[in-house]
C-alpha positions as CSV (number, residue, x, y, z in Angstrom):
1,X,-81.5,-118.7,-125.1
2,X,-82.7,-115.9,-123.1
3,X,-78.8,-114.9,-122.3
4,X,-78.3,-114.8,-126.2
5,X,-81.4,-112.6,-126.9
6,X,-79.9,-110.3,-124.1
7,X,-76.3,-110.0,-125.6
8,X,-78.4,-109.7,-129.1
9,X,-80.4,-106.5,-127.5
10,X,-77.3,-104.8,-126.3
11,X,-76.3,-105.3,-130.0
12,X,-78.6,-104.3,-132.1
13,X,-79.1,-101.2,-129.4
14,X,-75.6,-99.8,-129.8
15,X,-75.9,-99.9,-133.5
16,X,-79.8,-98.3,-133.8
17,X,-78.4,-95.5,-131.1
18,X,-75.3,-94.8,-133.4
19,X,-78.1,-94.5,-136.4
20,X,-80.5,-92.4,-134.8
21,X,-79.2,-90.8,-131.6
22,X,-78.3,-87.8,-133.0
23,X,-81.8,-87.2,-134.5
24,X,-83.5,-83.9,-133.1
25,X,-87.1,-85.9,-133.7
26,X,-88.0,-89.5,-133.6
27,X,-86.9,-91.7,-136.3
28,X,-89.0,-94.6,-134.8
29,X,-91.9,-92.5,-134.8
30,X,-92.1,-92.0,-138.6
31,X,-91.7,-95.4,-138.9
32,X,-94.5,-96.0,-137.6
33,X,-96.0,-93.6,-139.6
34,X,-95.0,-95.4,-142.8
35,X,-96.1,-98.4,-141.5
36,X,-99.5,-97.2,-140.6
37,X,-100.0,-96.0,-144.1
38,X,-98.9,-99.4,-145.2
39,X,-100.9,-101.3,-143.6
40,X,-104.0,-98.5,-144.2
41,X,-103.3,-99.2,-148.5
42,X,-103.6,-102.9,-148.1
43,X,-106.9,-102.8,-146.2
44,X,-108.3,-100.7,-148.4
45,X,-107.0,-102.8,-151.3
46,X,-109.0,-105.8,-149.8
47,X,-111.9,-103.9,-151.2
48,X,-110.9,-104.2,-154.6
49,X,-111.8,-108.4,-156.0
50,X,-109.1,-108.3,-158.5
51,X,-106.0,-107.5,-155.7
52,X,-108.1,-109.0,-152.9
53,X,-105.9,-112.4,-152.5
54,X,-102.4,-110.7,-152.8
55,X,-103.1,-108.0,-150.8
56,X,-104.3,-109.7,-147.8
57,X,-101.1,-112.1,-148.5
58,X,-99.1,-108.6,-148.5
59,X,-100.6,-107.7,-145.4
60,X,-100.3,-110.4,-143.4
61,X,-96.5,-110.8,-144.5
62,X,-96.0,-106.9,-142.9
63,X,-97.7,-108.0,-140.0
64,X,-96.2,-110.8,-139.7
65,X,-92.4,-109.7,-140.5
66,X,-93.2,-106.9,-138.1
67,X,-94.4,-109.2,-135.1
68,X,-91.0,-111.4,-135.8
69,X,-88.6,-108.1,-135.6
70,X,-90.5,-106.9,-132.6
71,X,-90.0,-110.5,-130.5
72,X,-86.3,-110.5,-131.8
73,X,-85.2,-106.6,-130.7
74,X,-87.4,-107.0,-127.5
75,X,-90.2,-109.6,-126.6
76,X,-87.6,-112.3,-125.5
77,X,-86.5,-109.8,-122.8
78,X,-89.6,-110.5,-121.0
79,X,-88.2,-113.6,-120.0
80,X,-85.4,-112.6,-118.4
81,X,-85.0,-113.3,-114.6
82,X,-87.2,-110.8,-112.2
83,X,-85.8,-108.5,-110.3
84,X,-87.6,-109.9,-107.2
85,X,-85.6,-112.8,-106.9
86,X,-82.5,-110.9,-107.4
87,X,-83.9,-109.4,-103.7
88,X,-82.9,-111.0,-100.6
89,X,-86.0,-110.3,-99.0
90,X,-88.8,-111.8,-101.1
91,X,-91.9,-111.1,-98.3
92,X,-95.2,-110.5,-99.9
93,X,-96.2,-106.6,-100.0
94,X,-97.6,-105.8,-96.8
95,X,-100.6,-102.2,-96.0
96,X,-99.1,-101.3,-92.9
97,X,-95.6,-101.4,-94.3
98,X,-96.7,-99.7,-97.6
99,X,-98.5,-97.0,-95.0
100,X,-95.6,-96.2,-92.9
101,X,-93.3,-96.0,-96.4
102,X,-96.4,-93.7,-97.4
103,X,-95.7,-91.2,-94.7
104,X,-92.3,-91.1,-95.2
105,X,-92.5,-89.9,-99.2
106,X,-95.3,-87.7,-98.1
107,X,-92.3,-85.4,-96.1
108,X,-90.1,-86.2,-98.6
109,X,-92.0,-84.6,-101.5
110,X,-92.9,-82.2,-99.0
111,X,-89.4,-80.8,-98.7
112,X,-88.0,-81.6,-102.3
113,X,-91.4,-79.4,-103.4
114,X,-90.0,-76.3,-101.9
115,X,-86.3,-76.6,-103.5
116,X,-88.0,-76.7,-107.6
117,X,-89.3,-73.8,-109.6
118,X,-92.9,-73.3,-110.2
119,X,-94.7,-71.1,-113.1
120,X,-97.1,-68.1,-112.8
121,X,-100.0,-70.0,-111.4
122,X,-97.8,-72.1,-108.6
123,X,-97.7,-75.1,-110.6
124,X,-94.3,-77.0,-110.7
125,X,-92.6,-76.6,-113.9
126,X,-88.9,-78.0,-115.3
127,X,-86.3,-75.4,-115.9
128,X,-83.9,-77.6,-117.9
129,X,-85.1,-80.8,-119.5
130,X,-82.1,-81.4,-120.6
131,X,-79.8,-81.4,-117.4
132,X,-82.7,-83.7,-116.2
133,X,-81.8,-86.5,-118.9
134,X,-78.2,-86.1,-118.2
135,X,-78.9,-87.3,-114.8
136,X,-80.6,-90.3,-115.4
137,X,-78.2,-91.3,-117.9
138,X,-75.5,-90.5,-115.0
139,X,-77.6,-92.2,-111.9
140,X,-77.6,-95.4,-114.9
141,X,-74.1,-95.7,-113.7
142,X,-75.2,-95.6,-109.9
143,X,-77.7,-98.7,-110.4
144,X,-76.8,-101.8,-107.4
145,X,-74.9,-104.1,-109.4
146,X,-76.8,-107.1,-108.2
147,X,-80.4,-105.8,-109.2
148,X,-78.8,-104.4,-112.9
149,X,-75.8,-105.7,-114.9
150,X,-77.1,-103.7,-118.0
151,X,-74.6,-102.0,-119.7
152,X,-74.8,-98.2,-120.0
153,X,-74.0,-96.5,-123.0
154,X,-74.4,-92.7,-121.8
155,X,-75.9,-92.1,-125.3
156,X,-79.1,-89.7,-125.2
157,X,-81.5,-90.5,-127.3
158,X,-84.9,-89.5,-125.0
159,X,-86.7,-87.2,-127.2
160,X,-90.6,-85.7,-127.7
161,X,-93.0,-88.1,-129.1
162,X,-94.4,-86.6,-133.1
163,X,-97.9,-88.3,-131.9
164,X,-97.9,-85.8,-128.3
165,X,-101.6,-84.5,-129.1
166,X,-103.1,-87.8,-129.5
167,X,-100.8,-89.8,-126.5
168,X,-102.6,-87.1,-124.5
169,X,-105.8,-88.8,-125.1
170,X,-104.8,-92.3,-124.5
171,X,-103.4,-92.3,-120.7
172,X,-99.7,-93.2,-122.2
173,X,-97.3,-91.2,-121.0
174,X,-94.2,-92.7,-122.9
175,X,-92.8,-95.7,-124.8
176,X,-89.3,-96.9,-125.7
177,X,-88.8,-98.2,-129.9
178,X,-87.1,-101.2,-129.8
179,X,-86.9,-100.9,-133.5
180,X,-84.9,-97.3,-133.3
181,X,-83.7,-97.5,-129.6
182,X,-85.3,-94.7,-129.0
183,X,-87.3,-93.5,-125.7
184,X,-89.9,-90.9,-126.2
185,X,-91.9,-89.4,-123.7
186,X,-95.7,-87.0,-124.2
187,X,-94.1,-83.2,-124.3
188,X,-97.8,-82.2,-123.0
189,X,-97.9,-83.7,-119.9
190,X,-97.9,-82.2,-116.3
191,X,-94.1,-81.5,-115.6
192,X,-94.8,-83.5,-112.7
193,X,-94.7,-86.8,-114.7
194,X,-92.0,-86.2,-117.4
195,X,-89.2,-86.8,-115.4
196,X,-89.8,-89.9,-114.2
197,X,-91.3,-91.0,-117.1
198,X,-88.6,-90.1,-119.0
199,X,-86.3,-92.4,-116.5
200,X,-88.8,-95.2,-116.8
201,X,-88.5,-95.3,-120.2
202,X,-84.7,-95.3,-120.0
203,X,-84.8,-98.5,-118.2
204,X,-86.2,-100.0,-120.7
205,X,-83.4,-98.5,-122.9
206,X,-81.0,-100.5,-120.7
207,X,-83.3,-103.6,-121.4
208,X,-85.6,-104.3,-118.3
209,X,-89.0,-105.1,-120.7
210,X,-91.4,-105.6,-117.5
211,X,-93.8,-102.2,-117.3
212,X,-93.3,-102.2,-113.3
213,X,-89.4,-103.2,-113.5
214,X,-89.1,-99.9,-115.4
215,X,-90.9,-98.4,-112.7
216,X,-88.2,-99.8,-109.7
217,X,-85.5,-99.4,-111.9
218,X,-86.5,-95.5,-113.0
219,X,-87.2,-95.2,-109.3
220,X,-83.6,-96.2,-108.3
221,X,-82.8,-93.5,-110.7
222,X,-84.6,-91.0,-109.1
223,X,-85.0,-90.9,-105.7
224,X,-81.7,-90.8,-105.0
225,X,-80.6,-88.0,-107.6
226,X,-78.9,-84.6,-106.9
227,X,-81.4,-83.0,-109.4
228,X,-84.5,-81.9,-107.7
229,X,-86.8,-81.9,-110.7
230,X,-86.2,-85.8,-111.3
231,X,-85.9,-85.9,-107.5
232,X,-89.2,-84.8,-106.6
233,X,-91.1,-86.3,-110.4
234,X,-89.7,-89.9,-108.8
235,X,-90.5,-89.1,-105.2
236,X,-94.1,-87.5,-105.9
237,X,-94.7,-90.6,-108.5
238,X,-93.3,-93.3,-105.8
239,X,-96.3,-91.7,-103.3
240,X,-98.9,-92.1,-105.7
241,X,-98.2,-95.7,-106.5
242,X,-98.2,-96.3,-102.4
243,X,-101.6,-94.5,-102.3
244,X,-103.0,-96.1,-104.9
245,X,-101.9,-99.5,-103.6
246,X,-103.1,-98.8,-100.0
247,X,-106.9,-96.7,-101.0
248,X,-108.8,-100.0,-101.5
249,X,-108.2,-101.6,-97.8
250,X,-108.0,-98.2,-96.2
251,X,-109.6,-95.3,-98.0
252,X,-109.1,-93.1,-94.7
253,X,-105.8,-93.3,-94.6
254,X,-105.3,-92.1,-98.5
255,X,-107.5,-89.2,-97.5
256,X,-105.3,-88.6,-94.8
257,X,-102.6,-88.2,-96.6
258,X,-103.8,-86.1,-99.3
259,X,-104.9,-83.6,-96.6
260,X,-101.5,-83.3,-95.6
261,X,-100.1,-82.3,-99.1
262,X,-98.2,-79.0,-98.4
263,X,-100.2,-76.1,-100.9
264,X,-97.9,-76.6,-103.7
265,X,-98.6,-80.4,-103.6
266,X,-101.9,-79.7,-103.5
267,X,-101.3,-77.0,-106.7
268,X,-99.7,-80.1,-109.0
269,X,-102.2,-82.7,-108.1
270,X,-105.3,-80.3,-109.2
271,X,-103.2,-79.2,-112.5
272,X,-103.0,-83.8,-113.2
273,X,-106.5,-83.6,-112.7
274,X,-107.5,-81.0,-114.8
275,X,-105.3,-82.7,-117.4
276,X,-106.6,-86.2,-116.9
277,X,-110.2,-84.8,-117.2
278,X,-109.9,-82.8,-120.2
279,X,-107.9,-85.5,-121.7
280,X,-110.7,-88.5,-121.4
281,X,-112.7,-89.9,-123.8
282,X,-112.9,-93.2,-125.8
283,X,-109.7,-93.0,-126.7
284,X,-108.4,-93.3,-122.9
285,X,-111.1,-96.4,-122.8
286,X,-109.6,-98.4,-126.1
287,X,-105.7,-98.0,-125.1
288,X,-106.1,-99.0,-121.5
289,X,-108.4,-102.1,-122.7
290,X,-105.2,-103.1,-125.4
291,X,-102.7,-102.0,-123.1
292,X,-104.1,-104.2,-120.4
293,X,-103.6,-107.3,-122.8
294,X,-100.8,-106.4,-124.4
295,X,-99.2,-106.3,-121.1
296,X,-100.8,-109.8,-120.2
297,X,-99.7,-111.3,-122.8
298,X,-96.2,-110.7,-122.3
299,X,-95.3,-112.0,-118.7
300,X,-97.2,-109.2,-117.0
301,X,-99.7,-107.9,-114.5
302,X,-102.4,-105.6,-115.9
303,X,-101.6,-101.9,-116.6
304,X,-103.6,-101.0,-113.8
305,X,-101.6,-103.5,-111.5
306,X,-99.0,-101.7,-109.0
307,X,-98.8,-104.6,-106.6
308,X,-95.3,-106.4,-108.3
309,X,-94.2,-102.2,-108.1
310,X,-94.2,-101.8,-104.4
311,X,-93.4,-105.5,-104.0
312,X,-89.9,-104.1,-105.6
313,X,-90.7,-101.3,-103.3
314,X,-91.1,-102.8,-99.6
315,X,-88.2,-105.6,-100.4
316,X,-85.8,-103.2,-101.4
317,X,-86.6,-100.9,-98.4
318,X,-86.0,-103.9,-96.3
């Protein structure tokens, strides 16, 4: 059954890419629009006694067409087979090994950093988005067979969220429309993040569902790439999951490490904490709260969760 909702997704994918693709803006995202407006007239509707019974009917049959569409264009695909046990290695992920691979990234970023452009106030900044996408549609194709047998269309259809000034608010740096095949990514963000975000959100293009699949499977994108922008986004984003993993059993070490950022490092993790700061609120608080069920609730560690990540990480090192 899962096999058919698989072959279904590839489907249905093909055809909503042929639609919209060619789209400068997101088709998906004004559908969501028009939903939300929907769903806004028959609440306040309720209000009213003499539409009160049909328009709670009328609401509950949007959200629950909406819920069936959703489950058949993409929440079956979060029972597809993990990638862990497509790994030979299956070992459980381990500090010391997650330090030493630590150390490594640390002189990787380190030398990638100096080979990208920066902007006036030493900050790393993309020169061409759009060479960047072209890559991780072209390291698609370079994906191990035996961890991905997705099929790659080479169609582009990454673009800029419409809802980029509130996303900002939220802690969500992207999310892929199963409903338009579209993967849109927060134009405000730190350059530092778009372009792996914008390959993690790919992967879920080519159908992995799993938040921290995307992850491996956007880092398989990057870290081997001849772009330095994507390079460096997937290299920089690959230590920050190992430090993040590692600071609870050895805060010294993390501190450590961040000492031994090179100045520019240093430059683009100050400019994502000025932009995290600014950025907080309740907002931040209510979407990682749903995010964190949402993702529960469909086969998933929490959002906050990057232990399944570098368990990809450490096997497929091995």
């Amino acid at each position: 059954m899962i096999s058919f909702f698989e072959d279904f997704f590839e489907l249905q994918k093909t055809f909503h890419q042929i639609l919209f693709s060619w789209l400068p803006f997101s088709m998906g995202d004004l559908m969501y629009i028009l939903l939300g407006i929907t769903l806004l007239y028959y609440c306040i509707t309720l209000f009213k006694k003499k539409c009160r019974n049909s328009s709670l009917l009328k609401l509950l049959m949007v959200i629950n067409i909406f819920y069936f569409i959703y489950q058949i264009f993409w929440g079956m695909l979060y029972f597809q087979t993990p990638i862990i046990k497509k790994l030979s290695n299956q070992e459980k992920p381990e500090i010391n090994k997650a330090k030493k691979l630590a150390l490594q990234y640390l002189e990787k970023c380190k030398t990638t950093r100096q080979l990208v452009h920066e902007d006036h106030q030493g900050v790393f900044v993309i020169t061409n988005l759009k060479s960047v996408q072209q890559e991780i549609l072209y390291q698609q194709t370079k994906l191990p067979q035996y961890i991905s047998d997705k099929k790659v269309t080479q169609v582009l259809s990454i673009k800029p969220s419409l809802f980029k000034n509130v996303m900002s608010f939220t802690g969500i740096l992207g999310y892929y429309n199963p409903f338009t095949a579209e993967a849109q990514y927060n134009a405000e963000l730190p350059h530092t993040f778009i372009p792996f975000t914008t390959a993690h959100e790919s992967s879920h293009q080519l159908g992995f569902a799993r938040e921290q699949e995307a992850n491996f499977i956007g880092y398989l994108i990057g870290i081997n790439s001849s772009n330095n922008d994507l390079r460096y986004s997937t290299e920089y984003f690959t230590l920050k999951s190992l430090l993040k993993f590692i600071v609870d059993e050895d805060p010294a070490f993390v501190k450590s490490v961040l000492n031994q950022y090179s100045p520019a490092m240093r430059r683009d993790r100050l400019y994502e904490k000025r932009f995290i700061f600014n950025h907080q609120g309740w907002l931040d608080t209510f979407f990682g709260f749903t995010n964190n069920l949402f993702l529960k609730s469909n086969q998933q560690e929490g959002s906050v969760t990057y232990s399944y990540f570098i368990d990809l990480l450490l096997n497929y090192e091995n």
